[in-house]
Every structure is written in C-alpha cells, then in structure tokens.
PDB file with SEQRES, HELIX, SHEET and CRYST1 records, atoms N, CA, C and O in Angstrom:
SEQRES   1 A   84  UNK UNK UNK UNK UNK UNK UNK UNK UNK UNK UNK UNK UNK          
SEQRES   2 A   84  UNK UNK UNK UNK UNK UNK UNK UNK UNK UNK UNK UNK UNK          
SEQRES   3 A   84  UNK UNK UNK UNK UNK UNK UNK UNK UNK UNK UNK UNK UNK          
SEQRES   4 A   84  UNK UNK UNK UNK UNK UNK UNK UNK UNK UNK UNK UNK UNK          
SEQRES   5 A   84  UNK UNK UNK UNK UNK UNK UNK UNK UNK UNK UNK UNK UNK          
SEQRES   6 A   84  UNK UNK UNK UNK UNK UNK UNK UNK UNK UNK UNK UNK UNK          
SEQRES   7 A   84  UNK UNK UNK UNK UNK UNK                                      
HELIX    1 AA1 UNK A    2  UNK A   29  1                                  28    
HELIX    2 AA2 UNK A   47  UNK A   49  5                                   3    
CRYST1    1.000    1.000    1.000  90.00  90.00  90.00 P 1           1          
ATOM      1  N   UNK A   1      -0.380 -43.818   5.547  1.00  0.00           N  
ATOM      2  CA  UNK A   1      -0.404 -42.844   6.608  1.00  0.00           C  
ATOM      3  C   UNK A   1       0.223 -41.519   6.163  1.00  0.00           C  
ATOM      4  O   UNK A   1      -0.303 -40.434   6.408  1.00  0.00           O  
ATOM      5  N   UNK A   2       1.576 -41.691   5.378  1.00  0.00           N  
ATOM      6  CA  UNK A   2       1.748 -40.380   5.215  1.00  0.00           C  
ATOM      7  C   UNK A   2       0.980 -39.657   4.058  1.00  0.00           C  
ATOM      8  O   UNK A   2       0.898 -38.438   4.211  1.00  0.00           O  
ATOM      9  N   UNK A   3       0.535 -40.052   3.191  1.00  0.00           N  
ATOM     10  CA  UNK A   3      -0.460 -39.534   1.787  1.00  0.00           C  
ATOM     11  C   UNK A   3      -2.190 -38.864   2.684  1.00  0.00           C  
ATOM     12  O   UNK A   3      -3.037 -38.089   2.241  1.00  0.00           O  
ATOM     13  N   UNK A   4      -2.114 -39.626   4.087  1.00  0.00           N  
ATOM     14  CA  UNK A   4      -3.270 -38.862   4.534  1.00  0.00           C  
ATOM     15  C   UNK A   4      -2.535 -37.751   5.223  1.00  0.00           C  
ATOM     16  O   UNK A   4      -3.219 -36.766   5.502  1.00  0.00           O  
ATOM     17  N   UNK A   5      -1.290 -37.730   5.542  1.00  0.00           N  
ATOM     18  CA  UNK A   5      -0.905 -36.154   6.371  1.00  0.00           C  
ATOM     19  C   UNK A   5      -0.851 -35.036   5.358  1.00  0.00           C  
ATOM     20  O   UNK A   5      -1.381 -33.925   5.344  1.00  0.00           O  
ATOM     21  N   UNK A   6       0.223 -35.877   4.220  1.00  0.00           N  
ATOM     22  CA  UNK A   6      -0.300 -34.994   3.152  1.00  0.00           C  
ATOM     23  C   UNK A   6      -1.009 -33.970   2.278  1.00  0.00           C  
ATOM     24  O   UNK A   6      -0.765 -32.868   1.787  1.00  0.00           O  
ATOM     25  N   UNK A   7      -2.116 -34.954   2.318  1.00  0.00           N  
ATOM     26  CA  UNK A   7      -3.105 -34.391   1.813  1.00  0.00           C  
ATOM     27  C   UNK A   7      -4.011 -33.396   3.106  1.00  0.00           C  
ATOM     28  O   UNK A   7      -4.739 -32.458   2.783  1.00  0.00           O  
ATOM     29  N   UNK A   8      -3.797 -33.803   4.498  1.00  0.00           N  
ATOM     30  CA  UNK A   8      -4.188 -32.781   5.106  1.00  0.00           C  
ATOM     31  C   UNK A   8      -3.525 -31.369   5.290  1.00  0.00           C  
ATOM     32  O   UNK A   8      -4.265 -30.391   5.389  1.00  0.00           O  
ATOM     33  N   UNK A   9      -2.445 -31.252   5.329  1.00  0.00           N  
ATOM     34  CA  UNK A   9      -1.275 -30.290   4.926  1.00  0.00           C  
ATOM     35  C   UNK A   9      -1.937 -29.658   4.070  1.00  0.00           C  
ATOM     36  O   UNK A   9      -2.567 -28.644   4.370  1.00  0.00           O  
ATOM     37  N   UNK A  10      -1.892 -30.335   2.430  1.00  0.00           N  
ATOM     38  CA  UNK A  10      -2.327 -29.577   1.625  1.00  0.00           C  
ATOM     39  C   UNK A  10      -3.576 -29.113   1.515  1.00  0.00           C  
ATOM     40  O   UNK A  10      -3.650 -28.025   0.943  1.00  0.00           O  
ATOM     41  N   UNK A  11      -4.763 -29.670   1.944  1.00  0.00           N  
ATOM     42  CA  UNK A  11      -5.942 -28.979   2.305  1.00  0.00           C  
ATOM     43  C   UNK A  11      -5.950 -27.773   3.208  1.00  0.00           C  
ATOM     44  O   UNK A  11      -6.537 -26.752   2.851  1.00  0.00           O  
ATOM     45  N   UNK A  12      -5.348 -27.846   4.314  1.00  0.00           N  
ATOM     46  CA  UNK A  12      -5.329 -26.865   5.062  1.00  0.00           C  
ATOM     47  C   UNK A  12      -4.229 -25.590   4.572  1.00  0.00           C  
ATOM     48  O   UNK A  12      -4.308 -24.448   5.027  1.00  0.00           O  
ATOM     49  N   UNK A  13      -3.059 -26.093   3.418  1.00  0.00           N  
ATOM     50  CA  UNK A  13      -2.499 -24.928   3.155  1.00  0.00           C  
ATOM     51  C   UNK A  13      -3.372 -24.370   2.023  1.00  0.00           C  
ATOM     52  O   UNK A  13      -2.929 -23.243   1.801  1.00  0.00           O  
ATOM     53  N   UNK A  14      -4.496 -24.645   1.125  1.00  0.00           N  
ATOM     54  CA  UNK A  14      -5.907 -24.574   0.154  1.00  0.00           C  
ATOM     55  C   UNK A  14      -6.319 -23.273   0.733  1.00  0.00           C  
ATOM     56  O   UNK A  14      -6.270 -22.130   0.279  1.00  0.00           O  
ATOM     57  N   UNK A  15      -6.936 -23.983   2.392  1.00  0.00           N  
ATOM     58  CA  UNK A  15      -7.842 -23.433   2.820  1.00  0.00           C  
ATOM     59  C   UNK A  15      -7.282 -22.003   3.837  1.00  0.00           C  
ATOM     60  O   UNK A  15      -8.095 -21.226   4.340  1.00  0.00           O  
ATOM     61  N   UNK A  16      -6.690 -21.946   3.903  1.00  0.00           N  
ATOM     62  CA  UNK A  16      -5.678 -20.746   4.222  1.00  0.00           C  
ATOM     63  C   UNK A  16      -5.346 -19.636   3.297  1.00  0.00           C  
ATOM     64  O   UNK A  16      -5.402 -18.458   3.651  1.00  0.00           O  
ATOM     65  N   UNK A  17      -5.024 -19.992   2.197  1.00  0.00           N  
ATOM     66  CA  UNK A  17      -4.586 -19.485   1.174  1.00  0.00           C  
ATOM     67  C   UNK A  17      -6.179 -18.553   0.532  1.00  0.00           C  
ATOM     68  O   UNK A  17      -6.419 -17.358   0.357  1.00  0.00           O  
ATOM     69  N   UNK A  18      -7.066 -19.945   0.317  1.00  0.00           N  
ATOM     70  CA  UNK A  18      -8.084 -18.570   0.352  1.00  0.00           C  
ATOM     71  C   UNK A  18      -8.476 -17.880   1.272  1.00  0.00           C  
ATOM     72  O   UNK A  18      -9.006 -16.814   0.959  1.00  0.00           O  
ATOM     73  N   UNK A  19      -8.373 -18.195   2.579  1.00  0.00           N  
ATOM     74  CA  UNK A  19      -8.768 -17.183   3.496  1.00  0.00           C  
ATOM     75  C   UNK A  19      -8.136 -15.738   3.100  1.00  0.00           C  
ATOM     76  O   UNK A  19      -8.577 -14.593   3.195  1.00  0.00           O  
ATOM     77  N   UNK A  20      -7.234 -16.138   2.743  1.00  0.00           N  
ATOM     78  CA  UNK A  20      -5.795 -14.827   2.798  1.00  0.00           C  
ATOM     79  C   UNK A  20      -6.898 -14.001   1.698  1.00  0.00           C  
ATOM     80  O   UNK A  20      -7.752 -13.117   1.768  1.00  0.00           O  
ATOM     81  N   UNK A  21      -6.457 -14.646   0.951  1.00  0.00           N  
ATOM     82  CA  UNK A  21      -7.128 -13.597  -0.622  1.00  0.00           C  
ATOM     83  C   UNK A  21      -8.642 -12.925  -0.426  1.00  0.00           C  
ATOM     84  O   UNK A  21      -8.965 -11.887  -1.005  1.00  0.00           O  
ATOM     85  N   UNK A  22      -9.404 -13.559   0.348  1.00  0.00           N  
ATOM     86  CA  UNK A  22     -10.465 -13.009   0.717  1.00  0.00           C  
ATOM     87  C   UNK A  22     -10.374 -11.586   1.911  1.00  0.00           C  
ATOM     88  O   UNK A  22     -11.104 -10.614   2.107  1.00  0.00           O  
ATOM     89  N   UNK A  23      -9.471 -11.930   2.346  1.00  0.00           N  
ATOM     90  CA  UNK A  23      -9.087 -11.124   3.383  1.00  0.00           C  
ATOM     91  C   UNK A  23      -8.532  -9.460   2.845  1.00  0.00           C  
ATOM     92  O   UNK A  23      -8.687  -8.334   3.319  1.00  0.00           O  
ATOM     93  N   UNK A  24      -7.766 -10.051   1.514  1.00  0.00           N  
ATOM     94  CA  UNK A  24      -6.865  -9.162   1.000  1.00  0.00           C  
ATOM     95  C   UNK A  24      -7.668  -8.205   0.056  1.00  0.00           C  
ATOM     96  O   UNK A  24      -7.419  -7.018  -0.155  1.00  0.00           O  
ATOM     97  N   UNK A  25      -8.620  -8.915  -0.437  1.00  0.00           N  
ATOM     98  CA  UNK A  25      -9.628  -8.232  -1.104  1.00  0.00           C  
ATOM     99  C   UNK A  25     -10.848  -7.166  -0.371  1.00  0.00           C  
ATOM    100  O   UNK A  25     -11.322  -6.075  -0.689  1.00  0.00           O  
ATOM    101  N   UNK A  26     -11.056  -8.133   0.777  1.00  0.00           N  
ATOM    102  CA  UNK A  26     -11.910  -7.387   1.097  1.00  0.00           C  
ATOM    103  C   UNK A  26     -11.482  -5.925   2.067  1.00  0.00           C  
ATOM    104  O   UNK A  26     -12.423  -5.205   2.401  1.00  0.00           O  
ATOM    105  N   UNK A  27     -10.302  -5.597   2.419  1.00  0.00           N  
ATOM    106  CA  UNK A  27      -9.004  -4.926   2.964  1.00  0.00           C  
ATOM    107  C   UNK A  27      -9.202  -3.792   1.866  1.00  0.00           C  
ATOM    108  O   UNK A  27      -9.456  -2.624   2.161  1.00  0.00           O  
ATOM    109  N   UNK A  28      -9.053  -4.279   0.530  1.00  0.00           N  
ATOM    110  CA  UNK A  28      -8.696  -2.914  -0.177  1.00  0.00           C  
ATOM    111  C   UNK A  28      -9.694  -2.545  -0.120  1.00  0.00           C  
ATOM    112  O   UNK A  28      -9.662  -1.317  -0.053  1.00  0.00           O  
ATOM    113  N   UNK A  29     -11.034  -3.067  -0.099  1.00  0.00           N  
ATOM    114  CA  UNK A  29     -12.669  -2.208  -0.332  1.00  0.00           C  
ATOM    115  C   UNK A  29     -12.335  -1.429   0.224  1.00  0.00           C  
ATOM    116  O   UNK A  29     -12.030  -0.490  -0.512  1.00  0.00           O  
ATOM    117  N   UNK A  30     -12.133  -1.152   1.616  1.00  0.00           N  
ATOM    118  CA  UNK A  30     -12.288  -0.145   2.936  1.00  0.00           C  
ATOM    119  C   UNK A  30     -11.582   0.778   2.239  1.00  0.00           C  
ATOM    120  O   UNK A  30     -10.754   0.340   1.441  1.00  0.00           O  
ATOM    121  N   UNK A  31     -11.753   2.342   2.382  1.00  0.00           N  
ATOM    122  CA  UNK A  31     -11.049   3.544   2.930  1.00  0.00           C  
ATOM    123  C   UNK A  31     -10.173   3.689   3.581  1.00  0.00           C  
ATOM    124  O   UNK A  31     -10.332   3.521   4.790  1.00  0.00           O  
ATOM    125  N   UNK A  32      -8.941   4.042   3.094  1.00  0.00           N  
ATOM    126  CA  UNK A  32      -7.973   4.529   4.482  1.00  0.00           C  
ATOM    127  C   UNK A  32      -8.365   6.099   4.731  1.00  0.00           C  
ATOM    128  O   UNK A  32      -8.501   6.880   3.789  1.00  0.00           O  
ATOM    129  N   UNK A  33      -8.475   6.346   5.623  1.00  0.00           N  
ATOM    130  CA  UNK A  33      -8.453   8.014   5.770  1.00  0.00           C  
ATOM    131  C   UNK A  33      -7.577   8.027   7.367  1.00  0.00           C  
ATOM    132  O   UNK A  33      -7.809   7.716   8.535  1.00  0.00           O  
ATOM    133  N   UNK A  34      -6.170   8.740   6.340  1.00  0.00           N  
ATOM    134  CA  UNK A  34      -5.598   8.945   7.845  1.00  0.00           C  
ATOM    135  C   UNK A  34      -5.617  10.708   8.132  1.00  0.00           C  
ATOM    136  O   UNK A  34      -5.940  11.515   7.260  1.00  0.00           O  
ATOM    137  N   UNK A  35      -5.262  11.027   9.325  1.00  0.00           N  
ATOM    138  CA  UNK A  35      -6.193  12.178  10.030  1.00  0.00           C  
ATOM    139  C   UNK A  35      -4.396  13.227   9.978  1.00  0.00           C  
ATOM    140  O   UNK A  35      -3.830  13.584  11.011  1.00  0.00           O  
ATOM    141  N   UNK A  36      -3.976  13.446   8.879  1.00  0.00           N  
ATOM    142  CA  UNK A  36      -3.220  14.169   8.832  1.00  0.00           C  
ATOM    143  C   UNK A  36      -3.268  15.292   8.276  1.00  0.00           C  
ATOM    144  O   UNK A  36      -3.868  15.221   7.204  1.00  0.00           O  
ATOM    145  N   UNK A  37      -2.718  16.819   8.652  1.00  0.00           N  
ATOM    146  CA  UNK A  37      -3.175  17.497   8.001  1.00  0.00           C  
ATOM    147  C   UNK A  37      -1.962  17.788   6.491  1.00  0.00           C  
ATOM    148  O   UNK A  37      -0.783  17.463   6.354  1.00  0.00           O  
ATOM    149  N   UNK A  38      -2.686  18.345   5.792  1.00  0.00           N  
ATOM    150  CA  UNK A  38      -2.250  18.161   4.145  1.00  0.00           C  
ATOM    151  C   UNK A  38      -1.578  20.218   4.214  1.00  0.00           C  
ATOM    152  O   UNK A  38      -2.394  21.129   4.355  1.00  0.00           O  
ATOM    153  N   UNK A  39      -0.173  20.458   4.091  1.00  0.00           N  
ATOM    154  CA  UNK A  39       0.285  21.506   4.067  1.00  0.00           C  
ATOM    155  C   UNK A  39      -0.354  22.007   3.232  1.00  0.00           C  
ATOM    156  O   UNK A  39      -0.875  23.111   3.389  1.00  0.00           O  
ATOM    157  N   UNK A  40      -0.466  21.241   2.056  1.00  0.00           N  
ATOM    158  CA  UNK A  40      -0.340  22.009   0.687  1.00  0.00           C  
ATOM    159  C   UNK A  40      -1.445  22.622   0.158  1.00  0.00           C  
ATOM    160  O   UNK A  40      -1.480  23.014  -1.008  1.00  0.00           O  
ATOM    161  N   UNK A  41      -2.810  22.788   1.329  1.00  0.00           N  
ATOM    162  CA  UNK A  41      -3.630  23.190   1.075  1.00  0.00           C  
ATOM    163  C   UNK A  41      -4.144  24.242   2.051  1.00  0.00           C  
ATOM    164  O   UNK A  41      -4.567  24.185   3.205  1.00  0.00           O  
ATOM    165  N   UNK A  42      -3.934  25.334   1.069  1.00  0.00           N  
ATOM    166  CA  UNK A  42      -4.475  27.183   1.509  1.00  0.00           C  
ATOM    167  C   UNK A  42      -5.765  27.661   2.014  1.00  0.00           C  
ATOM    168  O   UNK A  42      -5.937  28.425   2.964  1.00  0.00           O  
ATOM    169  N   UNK A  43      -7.204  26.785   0.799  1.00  0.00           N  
ATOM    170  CA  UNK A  43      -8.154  26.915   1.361  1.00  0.00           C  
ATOM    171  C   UNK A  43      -8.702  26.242   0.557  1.00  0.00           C  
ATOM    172  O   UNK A  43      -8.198  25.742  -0.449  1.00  0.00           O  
ATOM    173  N   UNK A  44     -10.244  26.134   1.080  1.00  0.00           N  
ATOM    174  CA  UNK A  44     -11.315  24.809   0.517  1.00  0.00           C  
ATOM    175  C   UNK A  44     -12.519  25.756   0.304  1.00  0.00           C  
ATOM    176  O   UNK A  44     -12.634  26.811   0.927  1.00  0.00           O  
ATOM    177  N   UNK A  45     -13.368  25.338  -0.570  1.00  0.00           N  
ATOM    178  CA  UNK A  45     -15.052  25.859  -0.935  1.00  0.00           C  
ATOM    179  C   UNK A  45     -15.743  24.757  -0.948  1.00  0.00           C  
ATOM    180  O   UNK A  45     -15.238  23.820  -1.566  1.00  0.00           O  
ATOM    181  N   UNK A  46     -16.723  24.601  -0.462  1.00  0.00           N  
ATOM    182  CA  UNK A  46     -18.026  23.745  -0.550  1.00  0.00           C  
ATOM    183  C   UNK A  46     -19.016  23.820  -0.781  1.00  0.00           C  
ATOM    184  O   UNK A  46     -19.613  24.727  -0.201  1.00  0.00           O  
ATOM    185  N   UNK A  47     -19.594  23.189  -1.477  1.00  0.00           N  
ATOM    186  CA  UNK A  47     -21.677  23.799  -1.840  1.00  0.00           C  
ATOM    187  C   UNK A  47     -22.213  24.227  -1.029  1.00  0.00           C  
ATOM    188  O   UNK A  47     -22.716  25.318  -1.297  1.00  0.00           O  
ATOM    189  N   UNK A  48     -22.406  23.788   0.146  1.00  0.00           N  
ATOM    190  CA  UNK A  48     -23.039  24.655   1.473  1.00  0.00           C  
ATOM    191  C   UNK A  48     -22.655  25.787   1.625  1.00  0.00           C  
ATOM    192  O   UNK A  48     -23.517  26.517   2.113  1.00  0.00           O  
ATOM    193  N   UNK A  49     -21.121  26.546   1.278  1.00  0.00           N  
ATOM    194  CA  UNK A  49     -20.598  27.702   1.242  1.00  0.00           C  
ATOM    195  C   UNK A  49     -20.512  28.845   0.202  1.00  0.00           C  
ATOM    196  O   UNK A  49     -20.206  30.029   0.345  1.00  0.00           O  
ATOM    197  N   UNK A  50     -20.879  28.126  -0.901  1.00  0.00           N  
ATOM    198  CA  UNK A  50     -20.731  29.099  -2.191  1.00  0.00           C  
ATOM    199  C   UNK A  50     -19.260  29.278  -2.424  1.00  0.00           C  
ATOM    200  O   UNK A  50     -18.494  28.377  -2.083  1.00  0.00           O  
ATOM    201  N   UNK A  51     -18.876  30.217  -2.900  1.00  0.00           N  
ATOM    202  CA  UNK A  51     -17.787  30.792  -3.034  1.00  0.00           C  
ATOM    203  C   UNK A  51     -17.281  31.334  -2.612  1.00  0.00           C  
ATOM    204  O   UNK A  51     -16.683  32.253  -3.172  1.00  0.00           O  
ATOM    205  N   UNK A  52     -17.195  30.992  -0.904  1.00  0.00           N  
ATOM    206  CA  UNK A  52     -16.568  31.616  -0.028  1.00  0.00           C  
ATOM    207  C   UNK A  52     -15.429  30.842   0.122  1.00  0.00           C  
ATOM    208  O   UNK A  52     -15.591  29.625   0.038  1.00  0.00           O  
ATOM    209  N   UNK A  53     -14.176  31.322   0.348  1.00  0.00           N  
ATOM    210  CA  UNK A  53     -12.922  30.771   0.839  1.00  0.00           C  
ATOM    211  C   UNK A  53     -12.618  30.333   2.101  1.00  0.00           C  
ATOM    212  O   UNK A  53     -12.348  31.166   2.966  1.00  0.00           O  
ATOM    213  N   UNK A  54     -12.619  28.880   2.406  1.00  0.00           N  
ATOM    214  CA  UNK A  54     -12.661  28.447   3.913  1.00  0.00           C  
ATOM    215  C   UNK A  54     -11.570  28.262   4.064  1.00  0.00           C  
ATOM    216  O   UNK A  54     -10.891  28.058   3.057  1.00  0.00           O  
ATOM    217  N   UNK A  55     -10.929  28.254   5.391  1.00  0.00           N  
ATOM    218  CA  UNK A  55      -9.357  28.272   6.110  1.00  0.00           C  
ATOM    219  C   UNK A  55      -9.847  27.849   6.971  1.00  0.00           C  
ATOM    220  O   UNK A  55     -10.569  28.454   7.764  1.00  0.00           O  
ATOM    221  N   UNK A  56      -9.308  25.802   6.999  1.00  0.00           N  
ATOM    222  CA  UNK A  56      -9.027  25.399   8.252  1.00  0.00           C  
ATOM    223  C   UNK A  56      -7.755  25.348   8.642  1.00  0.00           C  
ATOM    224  O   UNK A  56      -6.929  26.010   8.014  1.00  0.00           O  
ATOM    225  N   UNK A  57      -7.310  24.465   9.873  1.00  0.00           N  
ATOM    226  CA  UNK A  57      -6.223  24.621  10.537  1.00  0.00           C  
ATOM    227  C   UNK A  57      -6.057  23.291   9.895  1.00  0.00           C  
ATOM    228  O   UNK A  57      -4.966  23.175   9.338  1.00  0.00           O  
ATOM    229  N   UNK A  58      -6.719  22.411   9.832  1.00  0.00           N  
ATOM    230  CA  UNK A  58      -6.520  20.875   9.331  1.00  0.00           C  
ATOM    231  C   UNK A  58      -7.642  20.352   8.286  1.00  0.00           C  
ATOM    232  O   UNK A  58      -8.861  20.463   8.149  1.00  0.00           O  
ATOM    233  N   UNK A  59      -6.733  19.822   7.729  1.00  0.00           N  
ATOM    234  CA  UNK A  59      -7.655  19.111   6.825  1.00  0.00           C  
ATOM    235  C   UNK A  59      -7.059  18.365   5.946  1.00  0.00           C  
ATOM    236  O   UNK A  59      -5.840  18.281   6.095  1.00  0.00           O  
ATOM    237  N   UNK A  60      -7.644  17.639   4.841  1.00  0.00           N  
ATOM    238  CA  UNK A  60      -6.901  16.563   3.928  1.00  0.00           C  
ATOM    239  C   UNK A  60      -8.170  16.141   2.668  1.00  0.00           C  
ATOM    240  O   UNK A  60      -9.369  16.353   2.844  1.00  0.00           O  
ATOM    241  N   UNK A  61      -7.593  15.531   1.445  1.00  0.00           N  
ATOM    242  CA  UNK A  61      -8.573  15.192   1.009  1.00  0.00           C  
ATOM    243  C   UNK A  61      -9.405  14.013   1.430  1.00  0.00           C  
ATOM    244  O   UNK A  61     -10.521  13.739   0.989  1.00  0.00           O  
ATOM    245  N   UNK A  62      -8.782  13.404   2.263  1.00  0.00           N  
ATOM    246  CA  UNK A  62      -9.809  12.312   2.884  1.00  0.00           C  
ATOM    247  C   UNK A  62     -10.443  12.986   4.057  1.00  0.00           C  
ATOM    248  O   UNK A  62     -11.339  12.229   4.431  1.00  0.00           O  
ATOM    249  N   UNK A  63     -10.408  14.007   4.786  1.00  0.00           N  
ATOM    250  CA  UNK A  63     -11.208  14.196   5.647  1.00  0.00           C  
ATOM    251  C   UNK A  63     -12.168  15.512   5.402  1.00  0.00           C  
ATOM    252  O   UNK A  63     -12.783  16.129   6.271  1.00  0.00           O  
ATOM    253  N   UNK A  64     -12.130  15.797   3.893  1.00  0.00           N  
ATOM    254  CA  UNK A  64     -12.932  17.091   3.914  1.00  0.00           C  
ATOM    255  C   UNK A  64     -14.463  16.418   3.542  1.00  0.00           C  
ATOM    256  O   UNK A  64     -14.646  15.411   2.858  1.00  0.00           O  
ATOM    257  N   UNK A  65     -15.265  17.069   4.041  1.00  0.00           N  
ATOM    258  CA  UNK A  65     -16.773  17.073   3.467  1.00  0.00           C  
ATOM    259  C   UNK A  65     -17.257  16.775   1.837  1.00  0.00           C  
ATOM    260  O   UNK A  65     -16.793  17.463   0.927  1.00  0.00           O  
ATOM    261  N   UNK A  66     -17.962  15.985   1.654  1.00  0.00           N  
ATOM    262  CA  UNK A  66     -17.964  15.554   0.463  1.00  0.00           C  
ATOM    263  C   UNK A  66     -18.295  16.653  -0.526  1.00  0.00           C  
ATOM    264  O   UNK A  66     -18.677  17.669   0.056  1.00  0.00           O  
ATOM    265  N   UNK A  67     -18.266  16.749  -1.746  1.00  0.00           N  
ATOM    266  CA  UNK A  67     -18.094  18.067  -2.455  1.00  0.00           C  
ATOM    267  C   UNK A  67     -17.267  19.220  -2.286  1.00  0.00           C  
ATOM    268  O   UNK A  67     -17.098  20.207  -3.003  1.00  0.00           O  
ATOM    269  N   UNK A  68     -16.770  18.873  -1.146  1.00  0.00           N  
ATOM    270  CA  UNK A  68     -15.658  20.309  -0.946  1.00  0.00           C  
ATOM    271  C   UNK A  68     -14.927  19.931  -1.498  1.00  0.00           C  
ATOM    272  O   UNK A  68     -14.621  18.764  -1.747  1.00  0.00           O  
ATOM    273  N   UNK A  69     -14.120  21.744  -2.070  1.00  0.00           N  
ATOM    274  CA  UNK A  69     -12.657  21.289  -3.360  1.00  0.00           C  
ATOM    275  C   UNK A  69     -11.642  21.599  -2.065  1.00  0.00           C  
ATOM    276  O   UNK A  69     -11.983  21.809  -0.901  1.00  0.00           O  
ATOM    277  N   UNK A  70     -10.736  21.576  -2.440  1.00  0.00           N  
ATOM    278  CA  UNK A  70      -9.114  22.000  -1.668  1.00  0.00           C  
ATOM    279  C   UNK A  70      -7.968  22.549  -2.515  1.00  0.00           C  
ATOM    280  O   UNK A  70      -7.170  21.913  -3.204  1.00  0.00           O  
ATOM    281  N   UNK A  71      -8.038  23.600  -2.357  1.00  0.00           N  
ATOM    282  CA  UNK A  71      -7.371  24.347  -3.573  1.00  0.00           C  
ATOM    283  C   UNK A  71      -5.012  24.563  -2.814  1.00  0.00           C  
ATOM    284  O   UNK A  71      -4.264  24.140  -1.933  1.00  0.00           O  
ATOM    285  N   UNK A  72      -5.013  25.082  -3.491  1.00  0.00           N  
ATOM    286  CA  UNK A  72      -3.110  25.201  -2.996  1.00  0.00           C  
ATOM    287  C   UNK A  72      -3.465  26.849  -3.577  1.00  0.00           C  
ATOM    288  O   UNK A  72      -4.287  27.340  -4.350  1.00  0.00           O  
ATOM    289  N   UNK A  73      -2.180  27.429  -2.599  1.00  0.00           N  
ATOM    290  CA  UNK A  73      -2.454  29.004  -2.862  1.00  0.00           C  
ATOM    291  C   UNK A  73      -2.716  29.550  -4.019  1.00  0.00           C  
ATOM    292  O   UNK A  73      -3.376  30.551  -4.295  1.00  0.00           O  
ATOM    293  N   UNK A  74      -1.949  28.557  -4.897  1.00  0.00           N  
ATOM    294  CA  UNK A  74      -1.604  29.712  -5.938  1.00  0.00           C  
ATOM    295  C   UNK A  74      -3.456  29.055  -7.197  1.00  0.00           C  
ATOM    296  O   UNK A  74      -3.436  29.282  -8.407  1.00  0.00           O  
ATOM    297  N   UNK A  75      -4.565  28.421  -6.612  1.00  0.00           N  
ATOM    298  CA  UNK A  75      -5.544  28.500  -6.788  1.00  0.00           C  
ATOM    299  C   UNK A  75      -5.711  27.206  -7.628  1.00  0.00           C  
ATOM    300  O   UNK A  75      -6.738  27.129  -8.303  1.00  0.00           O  
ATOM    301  N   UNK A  76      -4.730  26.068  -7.673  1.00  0.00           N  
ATOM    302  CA  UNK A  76      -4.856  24.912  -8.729  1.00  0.00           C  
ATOM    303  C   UNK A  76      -5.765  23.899  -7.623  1.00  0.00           C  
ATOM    304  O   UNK A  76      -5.383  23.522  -6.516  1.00  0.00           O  
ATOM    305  N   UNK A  77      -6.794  23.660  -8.151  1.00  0.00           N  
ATOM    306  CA  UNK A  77      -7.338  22.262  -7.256  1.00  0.00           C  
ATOM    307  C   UNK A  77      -6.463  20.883  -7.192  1.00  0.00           C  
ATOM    308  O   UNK A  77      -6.136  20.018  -8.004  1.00  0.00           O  
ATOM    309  N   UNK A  78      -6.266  21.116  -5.880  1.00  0.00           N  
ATOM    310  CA  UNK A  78      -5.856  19.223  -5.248  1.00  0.00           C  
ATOM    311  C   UNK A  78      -6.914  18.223  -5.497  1.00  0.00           C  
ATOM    312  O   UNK A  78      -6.573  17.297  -6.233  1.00  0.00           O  
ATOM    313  N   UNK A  79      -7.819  18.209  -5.160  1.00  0.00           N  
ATOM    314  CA  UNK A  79      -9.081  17.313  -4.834  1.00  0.00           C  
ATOM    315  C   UNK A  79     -10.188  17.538  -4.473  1.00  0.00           C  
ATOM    316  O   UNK A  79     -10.298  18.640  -3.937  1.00  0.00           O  
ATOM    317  N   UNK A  80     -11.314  16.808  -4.551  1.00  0.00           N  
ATOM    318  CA  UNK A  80     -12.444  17.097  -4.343  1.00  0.00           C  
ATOM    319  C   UNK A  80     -12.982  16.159  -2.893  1.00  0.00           C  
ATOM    320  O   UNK A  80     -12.779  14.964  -3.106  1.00  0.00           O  
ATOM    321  N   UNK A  81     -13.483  16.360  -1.777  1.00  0.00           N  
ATOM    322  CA  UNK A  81     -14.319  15.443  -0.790  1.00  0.00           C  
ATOM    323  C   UNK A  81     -14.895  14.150  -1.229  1.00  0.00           C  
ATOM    324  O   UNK A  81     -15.805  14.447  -2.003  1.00  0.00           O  
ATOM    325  N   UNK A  82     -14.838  13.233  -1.150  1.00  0.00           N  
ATOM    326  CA  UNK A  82     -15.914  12.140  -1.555  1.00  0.00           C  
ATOM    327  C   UNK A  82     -16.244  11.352   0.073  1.00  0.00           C  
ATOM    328  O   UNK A  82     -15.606  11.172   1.111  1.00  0.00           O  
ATOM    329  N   UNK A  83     -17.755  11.006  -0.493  1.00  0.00           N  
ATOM    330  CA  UNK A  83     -18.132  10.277   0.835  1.00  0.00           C  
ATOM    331  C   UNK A  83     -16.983   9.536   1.346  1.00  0.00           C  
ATOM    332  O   UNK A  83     -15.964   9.384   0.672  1.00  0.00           O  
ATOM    333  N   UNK A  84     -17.179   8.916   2.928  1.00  0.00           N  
ATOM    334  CA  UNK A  84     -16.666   7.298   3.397  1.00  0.00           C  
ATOM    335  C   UNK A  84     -17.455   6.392   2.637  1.00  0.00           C  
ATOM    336  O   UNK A  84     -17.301   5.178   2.770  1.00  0.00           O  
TER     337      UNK A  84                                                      
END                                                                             
C-alpha cells in the first residue's frame, strides 16, 4: 500500500514538474512590452518619415513602430522598433 502512494506522489510530482517547464518556456516566447515612457529618448525617425525628427511625449523601444530608430539627444541610437 504504501509503494502504491509512493509511486503516485512521484508520478504526480513527474507530471507537474513538466507542466512547470513547459509553462516556463513557453512564458519566455512572449514579449514583454511594458507601456512606460523611456526619458532617455529625444527623438525617433522612421521609414514612413524619412529623415524627419519625430517628438513624442511617450514612447519606448518596445512600443515604437517597427523600423523606427530612437535616438538620445546628443544623436547616439538606443534601439530600433521590432514587430510584436
């Protein structure tokens, strides 16, 4: 009797355990994009814009338009847009 609790214990701590890891894996696939705005950025250009200098009030590299850069004043690129 107890070698069958046992072994159910340990099956079910098996089968848990991969749940977890599946869980954990499939967790990092996703995107975080949190909706904060990023100080450190002065202004952004995008292909749709050319080389015009855009000034939003908010923005981040996770929430800009894909291909847009995000530059810091003094003109060094932060990042570039990439899809979700």
């Amino acid at each position: 009797m107890a070698f069958c609790k046992v072994g159910i214990l340990s099956l079910l701590l098996l089968s848990g355990i991969f749940l977890l890891g599946i869980e954990v894996e499939y967790g990092n696939a996703q995107k975080m994009c949190i909706q904060v705005c990023d100080s450190e950025v002065a202004y952004m250009t995008c292909p749709s814009s050319g080389d015009e200098k855009i000034t939003e009030e908010c923005v981040n590299c996770c929430t800009a338009n894909e291909g847009c850069k995000l530059y810091r004043a003094d003109g060094s690129l932060i990042c570039t847009g990439t899809p979700e």
